[in-house]
Every structure is written in C-alpha cells, then in structure tokens.
ROVO-605155 format. One line per 3 residues: for each residue x, z, y of N, C-alpha, C. Coordinates in steps of 0.02 Angstrom, whole numbers, plus 50000, padded with zeros to 5 digits. Each point is the difference from the previous one (the first is absolute). Layout:
% residues N
X:Z:Y:X:Z:Y:X:Z:Y  ...
//
This chain:
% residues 272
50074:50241:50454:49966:49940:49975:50052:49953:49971  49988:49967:49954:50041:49959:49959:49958:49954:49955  50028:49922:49983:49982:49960:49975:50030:49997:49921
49955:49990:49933:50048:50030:49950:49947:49933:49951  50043:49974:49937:49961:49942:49968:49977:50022:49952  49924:50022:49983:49985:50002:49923:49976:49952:49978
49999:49999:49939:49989:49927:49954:49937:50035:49977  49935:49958:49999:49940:50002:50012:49953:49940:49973  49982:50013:49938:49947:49923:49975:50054:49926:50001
50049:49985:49995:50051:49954:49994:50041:50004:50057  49968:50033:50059:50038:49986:50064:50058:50058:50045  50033:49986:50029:50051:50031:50019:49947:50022:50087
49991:50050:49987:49957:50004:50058:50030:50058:50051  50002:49960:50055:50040:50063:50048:49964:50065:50029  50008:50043:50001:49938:50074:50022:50053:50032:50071
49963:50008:50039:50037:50060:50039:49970:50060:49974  50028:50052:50009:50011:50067:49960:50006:50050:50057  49939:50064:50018:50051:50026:50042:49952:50063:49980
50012:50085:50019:49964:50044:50010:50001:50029:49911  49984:50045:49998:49994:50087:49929:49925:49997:50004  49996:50020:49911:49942:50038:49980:49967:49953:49961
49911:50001:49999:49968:49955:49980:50008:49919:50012  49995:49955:49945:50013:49940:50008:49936:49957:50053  50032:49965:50053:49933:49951:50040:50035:49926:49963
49974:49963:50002:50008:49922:49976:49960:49969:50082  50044:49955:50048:49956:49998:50058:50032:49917:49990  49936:49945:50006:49989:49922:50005:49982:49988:50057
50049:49952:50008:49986:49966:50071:49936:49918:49987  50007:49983:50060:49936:49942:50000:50037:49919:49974  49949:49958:49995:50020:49944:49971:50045:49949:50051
50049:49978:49980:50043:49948:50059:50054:50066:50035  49995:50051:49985:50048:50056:50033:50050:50024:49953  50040:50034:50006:50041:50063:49956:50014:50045:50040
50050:50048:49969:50035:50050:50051:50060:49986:50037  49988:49940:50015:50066:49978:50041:49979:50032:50065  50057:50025:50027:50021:50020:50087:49966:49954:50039
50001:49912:49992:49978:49971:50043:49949:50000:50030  49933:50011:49943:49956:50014:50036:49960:50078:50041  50077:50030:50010:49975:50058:50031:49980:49975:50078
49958:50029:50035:49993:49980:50079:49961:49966:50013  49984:49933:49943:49951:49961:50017:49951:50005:50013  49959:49967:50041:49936:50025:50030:49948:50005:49932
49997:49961:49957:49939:49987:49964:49983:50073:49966  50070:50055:49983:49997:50060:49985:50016:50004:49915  50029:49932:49982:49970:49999:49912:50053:50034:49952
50057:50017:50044:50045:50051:49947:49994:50070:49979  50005:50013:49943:49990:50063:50002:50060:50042:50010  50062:49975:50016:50078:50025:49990:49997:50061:50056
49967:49992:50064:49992:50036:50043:49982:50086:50014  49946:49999:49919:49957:50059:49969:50026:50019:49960  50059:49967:49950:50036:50029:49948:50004:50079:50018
50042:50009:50055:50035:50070:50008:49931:50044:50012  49942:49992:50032:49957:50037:49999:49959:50022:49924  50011:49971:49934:49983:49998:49947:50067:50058:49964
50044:49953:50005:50066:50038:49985:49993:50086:50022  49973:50041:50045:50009:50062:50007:49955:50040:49942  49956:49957:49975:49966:50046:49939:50002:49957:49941
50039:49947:49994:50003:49976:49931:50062:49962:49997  50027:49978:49923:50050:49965:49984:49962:49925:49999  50022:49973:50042:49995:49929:50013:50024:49936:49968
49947:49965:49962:50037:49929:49987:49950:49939:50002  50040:49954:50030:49968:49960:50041:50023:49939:49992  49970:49970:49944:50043:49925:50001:49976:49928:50045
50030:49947:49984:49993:49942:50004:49961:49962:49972  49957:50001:49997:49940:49955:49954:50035:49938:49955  49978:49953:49961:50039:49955:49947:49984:49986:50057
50062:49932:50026:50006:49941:50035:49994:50012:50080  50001:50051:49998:50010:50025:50059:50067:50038:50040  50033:49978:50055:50071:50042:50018:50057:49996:49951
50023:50062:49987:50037:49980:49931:49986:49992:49941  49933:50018:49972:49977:49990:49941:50002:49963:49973  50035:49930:49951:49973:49935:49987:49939:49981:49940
49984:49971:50045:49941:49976:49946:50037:49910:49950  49993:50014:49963:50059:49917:49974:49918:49970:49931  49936:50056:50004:49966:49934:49946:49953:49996:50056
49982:49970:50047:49939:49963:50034:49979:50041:50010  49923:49939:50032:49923:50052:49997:49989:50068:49957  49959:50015:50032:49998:50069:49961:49933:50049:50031
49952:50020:49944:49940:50044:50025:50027:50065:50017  49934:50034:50047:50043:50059:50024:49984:50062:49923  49968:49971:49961:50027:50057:49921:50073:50002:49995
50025:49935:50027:50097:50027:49963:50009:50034:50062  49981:49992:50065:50034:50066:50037:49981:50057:49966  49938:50014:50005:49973:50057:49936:50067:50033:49953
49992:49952:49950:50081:49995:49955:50046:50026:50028  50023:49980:50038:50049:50021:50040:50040:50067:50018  49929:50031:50043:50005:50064:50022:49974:50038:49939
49985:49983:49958:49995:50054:49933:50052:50002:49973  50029:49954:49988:50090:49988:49986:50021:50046:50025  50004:49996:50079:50053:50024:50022:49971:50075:50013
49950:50024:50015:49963:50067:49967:50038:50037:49935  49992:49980:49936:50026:50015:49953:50064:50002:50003  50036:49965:50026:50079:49996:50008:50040:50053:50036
49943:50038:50027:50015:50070:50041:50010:50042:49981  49946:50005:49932:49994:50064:49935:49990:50058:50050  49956:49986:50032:49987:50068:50046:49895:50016:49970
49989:49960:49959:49927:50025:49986:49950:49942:50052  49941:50039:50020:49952:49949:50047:50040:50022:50082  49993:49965:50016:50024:49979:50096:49921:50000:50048
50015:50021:50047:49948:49979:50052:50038:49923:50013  49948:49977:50032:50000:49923:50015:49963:49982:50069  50042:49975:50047:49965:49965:50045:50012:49922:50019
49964:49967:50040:50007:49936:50015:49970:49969:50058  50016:49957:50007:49992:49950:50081:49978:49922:49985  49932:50001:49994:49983:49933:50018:50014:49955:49909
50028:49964:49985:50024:49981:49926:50046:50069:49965  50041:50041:50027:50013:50039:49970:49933:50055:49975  49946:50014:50029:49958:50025:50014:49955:49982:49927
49991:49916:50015:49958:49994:49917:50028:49991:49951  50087:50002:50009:50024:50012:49959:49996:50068:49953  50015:50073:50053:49991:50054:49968:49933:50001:49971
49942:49963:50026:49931:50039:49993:49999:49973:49917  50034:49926:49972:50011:49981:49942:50042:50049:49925  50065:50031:50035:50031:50018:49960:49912:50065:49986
49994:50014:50062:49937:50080:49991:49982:49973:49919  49962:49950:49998:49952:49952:49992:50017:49990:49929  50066:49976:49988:50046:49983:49918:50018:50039:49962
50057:50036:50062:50023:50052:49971:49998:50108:50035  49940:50000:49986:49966:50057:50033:50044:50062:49986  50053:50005:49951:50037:50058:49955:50069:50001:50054
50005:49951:50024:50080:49989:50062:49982:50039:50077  49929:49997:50013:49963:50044:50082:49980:50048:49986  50018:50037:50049:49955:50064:50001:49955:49997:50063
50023:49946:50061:49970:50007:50047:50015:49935:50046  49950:49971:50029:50039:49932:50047:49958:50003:50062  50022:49960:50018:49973:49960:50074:50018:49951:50018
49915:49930:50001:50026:49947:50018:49987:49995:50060  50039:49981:50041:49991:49972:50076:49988:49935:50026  49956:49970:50004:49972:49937:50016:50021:49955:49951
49973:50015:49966:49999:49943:49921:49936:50012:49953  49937:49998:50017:49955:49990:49972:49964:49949:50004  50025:49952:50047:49944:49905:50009:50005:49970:49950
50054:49983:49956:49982:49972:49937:49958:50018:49950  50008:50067:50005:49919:50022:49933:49952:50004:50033  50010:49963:50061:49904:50017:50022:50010:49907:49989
49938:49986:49953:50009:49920:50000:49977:49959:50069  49961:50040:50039:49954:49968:50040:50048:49986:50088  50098:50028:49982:50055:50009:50040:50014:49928:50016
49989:49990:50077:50052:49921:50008:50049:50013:50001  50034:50036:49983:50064:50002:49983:50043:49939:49967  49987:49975:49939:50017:49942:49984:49994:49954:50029
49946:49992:50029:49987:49927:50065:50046:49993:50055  49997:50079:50022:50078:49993:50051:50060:49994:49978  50021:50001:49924:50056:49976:50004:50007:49951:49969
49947:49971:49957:50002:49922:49996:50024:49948:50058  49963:50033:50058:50030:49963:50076:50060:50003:50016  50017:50062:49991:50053:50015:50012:50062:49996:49972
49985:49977:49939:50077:49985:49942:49995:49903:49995  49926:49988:49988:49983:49939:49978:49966:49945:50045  49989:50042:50075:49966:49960:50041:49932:49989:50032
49951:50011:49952:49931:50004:50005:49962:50063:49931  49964:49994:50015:49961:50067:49955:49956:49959:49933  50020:49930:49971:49996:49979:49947:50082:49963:49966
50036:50013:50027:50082:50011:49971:49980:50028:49953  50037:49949:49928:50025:50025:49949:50072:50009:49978  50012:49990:50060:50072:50016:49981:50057:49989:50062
50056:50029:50013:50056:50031:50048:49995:49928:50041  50009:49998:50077:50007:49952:50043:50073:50023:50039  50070:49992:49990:50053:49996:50047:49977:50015:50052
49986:49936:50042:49971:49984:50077:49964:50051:50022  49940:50007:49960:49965:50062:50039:50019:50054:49972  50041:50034:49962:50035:50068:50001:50022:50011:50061
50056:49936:50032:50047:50018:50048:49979:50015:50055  49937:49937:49992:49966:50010:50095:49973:50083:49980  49953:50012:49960:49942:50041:50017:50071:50080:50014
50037:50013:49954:50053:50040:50000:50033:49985:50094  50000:49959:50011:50041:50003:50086:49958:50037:50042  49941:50005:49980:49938:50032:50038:50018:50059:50017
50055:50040:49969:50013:50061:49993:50042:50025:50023  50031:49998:50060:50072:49996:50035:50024:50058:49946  50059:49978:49979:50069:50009:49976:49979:50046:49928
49964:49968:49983:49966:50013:49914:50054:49943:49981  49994:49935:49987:50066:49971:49964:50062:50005:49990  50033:50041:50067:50074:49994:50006:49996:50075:49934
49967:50045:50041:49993:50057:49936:49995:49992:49935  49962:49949:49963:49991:49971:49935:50093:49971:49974  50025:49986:50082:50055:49940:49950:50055:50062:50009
49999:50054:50028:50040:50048:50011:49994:50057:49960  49940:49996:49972:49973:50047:49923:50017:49955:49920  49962:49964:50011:50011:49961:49911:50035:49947:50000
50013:49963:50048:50074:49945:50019:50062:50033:49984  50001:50024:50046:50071:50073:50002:50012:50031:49912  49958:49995:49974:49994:50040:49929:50011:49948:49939
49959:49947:50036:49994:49965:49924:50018:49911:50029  50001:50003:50042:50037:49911:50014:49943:49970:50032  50017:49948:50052:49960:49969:50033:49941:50000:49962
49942:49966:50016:49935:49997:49981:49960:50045:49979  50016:50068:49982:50000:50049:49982:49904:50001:50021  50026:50033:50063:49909:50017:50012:49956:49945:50005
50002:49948:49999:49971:49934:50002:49970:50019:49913  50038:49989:49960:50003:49998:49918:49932:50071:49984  50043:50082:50062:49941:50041:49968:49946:49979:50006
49966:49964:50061:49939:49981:50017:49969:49962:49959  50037:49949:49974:49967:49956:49926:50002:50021:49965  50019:50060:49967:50007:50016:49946:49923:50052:50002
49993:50041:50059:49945:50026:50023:49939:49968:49991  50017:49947:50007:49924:49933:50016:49940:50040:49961  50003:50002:49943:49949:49987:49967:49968:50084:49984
50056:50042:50004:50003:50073:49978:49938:50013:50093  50023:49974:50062:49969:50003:50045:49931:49966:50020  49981:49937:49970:49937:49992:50028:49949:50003:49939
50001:50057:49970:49945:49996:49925:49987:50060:50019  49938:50043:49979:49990:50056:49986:50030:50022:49957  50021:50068:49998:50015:50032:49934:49940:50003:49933
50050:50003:49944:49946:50011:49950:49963:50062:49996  50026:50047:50013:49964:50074:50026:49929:49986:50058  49985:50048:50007:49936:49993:50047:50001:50078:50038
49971:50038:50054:49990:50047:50026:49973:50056:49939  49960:49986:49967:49958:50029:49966:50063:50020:49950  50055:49971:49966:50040:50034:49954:50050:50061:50034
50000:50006:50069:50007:50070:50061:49987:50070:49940  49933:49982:49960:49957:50045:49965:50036:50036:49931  50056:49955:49984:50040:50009:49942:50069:50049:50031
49998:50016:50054:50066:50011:50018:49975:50101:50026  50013:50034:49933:50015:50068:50001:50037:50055:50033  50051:49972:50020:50044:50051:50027:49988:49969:50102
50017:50057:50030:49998:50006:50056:50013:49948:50042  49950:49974:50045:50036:49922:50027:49961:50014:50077  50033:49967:50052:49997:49999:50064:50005:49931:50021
49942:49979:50028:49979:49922:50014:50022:49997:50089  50053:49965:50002:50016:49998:50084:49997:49949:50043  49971:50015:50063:50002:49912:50029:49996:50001:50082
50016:49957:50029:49998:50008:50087:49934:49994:50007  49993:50022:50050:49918:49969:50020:49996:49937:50045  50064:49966:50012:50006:49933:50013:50049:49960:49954
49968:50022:49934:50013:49934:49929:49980:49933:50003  50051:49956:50006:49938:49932:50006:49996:49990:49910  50030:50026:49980:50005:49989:49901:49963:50045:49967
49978:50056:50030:49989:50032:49959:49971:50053:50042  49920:49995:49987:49951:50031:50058:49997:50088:49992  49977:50013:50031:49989:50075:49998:49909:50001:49936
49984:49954:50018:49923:50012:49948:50034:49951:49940  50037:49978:49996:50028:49997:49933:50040:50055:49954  50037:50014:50063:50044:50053:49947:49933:50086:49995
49955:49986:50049:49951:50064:49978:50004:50003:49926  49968:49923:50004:49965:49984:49919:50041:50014:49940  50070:49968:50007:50039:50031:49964:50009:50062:49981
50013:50028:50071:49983:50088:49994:49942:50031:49977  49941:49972:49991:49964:50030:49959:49965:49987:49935  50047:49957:49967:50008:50001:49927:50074:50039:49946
50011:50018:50088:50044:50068:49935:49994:50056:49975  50014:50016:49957:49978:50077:49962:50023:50064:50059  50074:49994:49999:50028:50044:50056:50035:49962:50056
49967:49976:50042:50018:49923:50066:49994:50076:50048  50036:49967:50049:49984:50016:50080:50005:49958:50036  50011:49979:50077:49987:49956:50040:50037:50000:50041
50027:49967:50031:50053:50022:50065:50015:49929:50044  49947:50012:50065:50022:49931:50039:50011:50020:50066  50052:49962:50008:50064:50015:50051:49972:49974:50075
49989:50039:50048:49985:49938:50074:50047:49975:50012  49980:49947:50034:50055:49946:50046:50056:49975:49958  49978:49994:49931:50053:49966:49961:49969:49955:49962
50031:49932:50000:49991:49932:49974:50035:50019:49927  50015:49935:49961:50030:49982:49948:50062:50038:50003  50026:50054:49999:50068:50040:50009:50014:50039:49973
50069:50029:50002:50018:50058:49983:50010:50051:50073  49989:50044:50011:50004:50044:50056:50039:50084:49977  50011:50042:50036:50019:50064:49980:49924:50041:49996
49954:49962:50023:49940:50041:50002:49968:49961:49925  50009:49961:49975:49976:49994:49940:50046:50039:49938  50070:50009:50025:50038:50030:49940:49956:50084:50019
50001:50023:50059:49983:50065:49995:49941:50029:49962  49931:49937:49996:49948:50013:49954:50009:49985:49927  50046:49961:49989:50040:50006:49937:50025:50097:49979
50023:50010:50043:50074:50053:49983:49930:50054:49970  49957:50003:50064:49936:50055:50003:49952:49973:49927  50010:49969:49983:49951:49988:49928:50036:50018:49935
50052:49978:50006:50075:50008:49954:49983:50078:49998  50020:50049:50037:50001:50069:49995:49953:50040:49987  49945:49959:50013:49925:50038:49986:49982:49999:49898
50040:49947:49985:49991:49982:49936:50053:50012:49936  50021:50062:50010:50063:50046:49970:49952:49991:49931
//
C-alpha cells in the first residue's frame, strides 16, 4: 500500500494505491479521508481498514476527496457534480478504460453521479449508504442543518453549534484536527464543514427515479441500522435499476464493516 499524487480536475489529489489486475476506484464518506486516524474508531467510517480485503482481487485507488485530508480544495463551496468532476478526472488519468466504482455514504452519491454523467468511465459500482439525498422526501438535510447551522431552518454554517453538536461524539474532533489540521493548517475541518453547508442540507438535483438511467451493473448497499439511509429507501432505489441488486448488511449502522466490503467483493466477481 502506498500513497501517490495524481493531478485530477485542477487538484493534486492524494490516492492510496495498493493490489494487481482490474482497476477499483474506492470513496470514502463525507468529513473523512484515508487517513490512519480514523482507523479503530467506533463510529466504523473509514474505509482504510477494507483496503487490503479489496486489494486481493483488484488494483486499488483510493483517494482523498477535494478538501478533504490531503486533498486541497483552495475555490470554496462546491456541488457534489465537481466531486463528480473529479473522479472522472482522475478515472481518465489512469488510461486504464471504465473502472468498477464503489462508495460510502457521500462517496457513494458521488459514484452513483459519475454512473449518471459519465456512464463510458463504469463498468460496475456500488453505492453504500448514499442514497437519502435523491430520495427528496430524506431528513437528511434537516439533520444537518442542525447540525452544521444549529436548528433545521439554518441557512447557513453556525461555529458554536458545529463544535457543541461535533463534542457529542467522543473523539470525532481530535480525529478531524489530526486528519485535515495535520494536512492543511489549523481550521482545516471546521472550514470542510462550511464549505459542506450547503452541498449538505439540500437535496440533490437527481431524484431516485434517475437510478433508471444507470445501465451497467450496480449494487445498492446499506445497514439495516441506517439512520441516513433506510433499507425501504435504498429498495426503491434498487428497483429502478435496469441491472440493480440489493445488499443489506445486519447489525450495521452508517459504516464501513469487512462484512459490507465482502458483499461488495461477491457482486464485483459475479459481474466479469
């Protein structure tokens, strides 16, 4: 395993790299990267842990999202189409053809987007708990209106209640200032969260129903204790795809687990 910089849609974006053969492209969740730090943590949200279980049947690359870890993000706000951007960038920059694609939570509607834009870069994905924004009817936005801005009619970033509602979380902050502090200078994860604001409490412009546009092989994944992202949501998702399957995990919340990479690995292989 190794950390290596490709330049990607303007940005110098860091990827870990590890494992032969077919290309995986694997996104982590929003407010995370592949930093070490958050290996161990209870909440489960790294995926750095599963790398090596991916790595035995594919060549691995796995970046840093813009503005995330080492990645810098230096123009602002930003919709999640330029993450989109992004990973098509850095897709093409591989010159390896279409990639399977998976994702976690914002990395998750991220891939289901590139599916979505640029359909000629996948041959195959899986999003993992990232379908509440195209369902419009998701409080999703309401909870993090509270949660970035204070109350669930915030229009915009509240300091104060970032910090409190974030302490809620034993040792989620020190991790933030030991991930994107450590990387990019004090304020760091404070800054991702505003910059998030607005990309987080809106629905996407997509909807469930555009699921229907997405051709090539896709695997809709989710705990069956999602508080973001229900199991009769992601059905629905799952059954507006041409070639969808379904895969929900017991006893797993908002996470990454080895039992969610393994229904990954088992869909991946079925779809040669």
């Amino acid at each position: 395993m190794e950390t290596l910089v490709r330049q990607a849609n303007g940005l110098d974006m860091s990827c870990i790299e590890d494992g032969d053969g077919e290309t995986l492209v694997l996104l982590h969740g929003g407010t995370l990267s592949n930093s070490p730090v958050w290996v161990g943590h209870p909440l489960q949200f790294s995926i750095l842990p599963t790398i090596p279980m991916f790595a035995e049947s594919y060549r691995i690359v796995a970046p840093d999202l813009r503005g995330h870890g080492k990645t810098i993000n230096s123009d602002g706000p930003f919709a999640y189409d330029v993450y989109a951007e992004d990973i098509a960038a850095l897709i093409q920059s591989l010159d390896v053809g279409p990639v399977r694609l998976w994702g976690f939570s914002d990395g998750g509607m991220t891939a289901t987007i590139v599916a979505l834009r640029f359909p000629h870069l996948v041959s195959a994905l899986v999003n993992h708990g990232g379908t509440d924004t195209f369902n419009h009817d998701s409080p999703t936005p309401a909870i993090m209106r509270r949660f970035i801005g204070g109350n669930e009619s915030a229009t915009e970033p509240n300091l104060d209640a970032l910090e409190r509602n974030i302490a809620m979380f034993p040792g989620v902050r020190s991790c933030h200032e030991a991930d994107h502090d450590a990387s990019q200078g004090p304020g760091a994860w404070q800054r991702l969260f505003f910059e998030g604001f607005e990309r987080w409490t809106h629905h996407l412009s997509y909807r469930l129903e555009d699921f229907a546009r997405i051709e090539v092989p896709m695997l809709i994944s989710v705990g069956d204790r999602d508080r973001y992202c229900t199991v009769e949501e992601s059905c629905a998702a799952y059954r507006n795809l041409p070639q969808g399957e379904l895969s929900v995990t017991p006893g797993v919340g908002h996470a990454m687990t080895p039992a969610v990479a393994a229904a990954a690995l088992d869909f991946f292989a079925r779809k040669r």
